[in-house]
N, C-alpha and C positions, 0 to 999 in steps of 0.2 A: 681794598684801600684802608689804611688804618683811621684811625679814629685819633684826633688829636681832641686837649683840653682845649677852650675857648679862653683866648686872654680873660687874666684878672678882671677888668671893666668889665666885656662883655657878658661875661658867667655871671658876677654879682649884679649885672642889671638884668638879665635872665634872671635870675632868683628874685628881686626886688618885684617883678613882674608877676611873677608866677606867686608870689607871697599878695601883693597885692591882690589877684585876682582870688585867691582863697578868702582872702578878709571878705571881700565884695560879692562871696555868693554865701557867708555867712549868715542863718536867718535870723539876725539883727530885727527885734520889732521899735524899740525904742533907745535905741543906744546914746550913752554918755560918755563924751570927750575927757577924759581924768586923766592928770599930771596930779604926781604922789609925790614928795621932796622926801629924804630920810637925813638924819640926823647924820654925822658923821661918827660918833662915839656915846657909845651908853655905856656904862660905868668902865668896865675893865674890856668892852670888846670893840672893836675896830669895824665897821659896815663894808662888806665886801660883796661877790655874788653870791657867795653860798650864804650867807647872811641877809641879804636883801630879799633872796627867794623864800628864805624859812618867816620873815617879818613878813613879806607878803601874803604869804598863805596861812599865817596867824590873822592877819586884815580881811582875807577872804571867807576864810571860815566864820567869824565876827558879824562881817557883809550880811553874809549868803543866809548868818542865823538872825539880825536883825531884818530882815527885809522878808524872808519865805518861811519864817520859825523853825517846828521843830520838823515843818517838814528836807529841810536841807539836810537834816543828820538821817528822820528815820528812815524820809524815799530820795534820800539825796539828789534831791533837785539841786541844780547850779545854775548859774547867773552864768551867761553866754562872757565871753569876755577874750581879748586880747591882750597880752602884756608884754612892754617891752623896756628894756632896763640899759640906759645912757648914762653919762657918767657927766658931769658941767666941765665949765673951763675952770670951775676950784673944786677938782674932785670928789664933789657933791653927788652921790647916788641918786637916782632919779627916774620914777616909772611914768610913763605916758601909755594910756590903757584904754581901751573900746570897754566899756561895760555897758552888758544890756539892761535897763531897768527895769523891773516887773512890769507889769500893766496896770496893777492896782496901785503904783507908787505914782505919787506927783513928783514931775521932776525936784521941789523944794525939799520934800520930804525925805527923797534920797541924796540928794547933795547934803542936810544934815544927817545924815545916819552915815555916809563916806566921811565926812569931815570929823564926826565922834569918833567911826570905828579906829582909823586911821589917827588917831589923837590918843587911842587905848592902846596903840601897840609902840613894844621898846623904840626904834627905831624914827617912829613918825614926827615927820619934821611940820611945822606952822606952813611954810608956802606949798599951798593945794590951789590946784586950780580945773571945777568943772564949768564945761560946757553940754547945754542940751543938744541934742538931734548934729553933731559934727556932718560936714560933708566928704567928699573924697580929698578934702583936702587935708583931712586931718588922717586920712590913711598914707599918704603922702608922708607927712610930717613922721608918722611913726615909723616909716621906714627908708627916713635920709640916712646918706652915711657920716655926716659929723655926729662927734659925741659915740661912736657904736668903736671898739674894736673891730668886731664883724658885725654883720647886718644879723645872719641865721643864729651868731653864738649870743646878740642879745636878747632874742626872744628869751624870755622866761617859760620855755617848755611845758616845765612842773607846773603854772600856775594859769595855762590858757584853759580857758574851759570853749570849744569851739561848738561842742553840741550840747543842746540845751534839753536836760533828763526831768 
């Protein structure tokens, strides 16, 4: 018997599912709810996804060297995290991300250090918005399909960090 595709719905809620459950066996010890806003234009360039991703991972690296020093660069420790890149109803780029926060950070401490890092790089736009300790419902939220083209093409691949080194 052949093997047919599952309609559109069903496959993308299949993947929503199975995306979900990945996030959820994550070992997440302290994670933070973060919506990242990006600016629409810095000087001569336009914010798109190859642009959101290279701004993002300038923010990361930033992150990952304020928060764990120099050990992020010389034992490349990283900060567990999820990211996922939606676009608003005014074309406004826009990441909603799981980061996990150290142990030794207080949540204040790294809400100001996401708020600077993210303040230092081109693209970073004033509306941020963290929450501490999110529930499944903010795993939920990151993986509605309003705002996404596709669910899998808006992951930001390049910028998840899913195991914690």
């Amino acid at each position: 018997m052949a093997a047919y595709p599952l309609p559109m719905k069903q496959s993308e809620q299949a993947c929503r599912e199975r995306l979900a459950l990945l996030i959820s066996t994550l070992p997440f010890t302290a994670p933070a709810a973060v919506t990242l806003t990006m600016k629409k234009r810095h000087g001569a360039r336009s914010a798109d996804d190859i642009v959101a991703s290279e701004n993002f991972r300038h923010f990361r690296n930033r992150l990952e060297h304020s928060l764990l020093g120099s050990a992020a660069k010389r034992h490349r420790k990283h900060l567990p995290m999820i990211v996922v890149l939606e676009t608003s109803a005014d074309n406004r780029l826009h990441y909603h991300c799981i980061i996990d926060r150290p142990y030794h950070c207080s949540f204040s401490r790294f809400e100001a250090v996401v708020r600077e890092e993210w303040a230092k790089t081109d693209f970073g736009y004033r509306q941020i918005d963290i929450q501490d300790q999110p529930d499944e419902g903010w795993t939920a939220y990151l993986l509605k399909r309003r705002q996404k083209r596709s669910l899998f093409d808006s992951i930001d691949w390049a910028n998840c960090q899913l195991i914690a080194e």
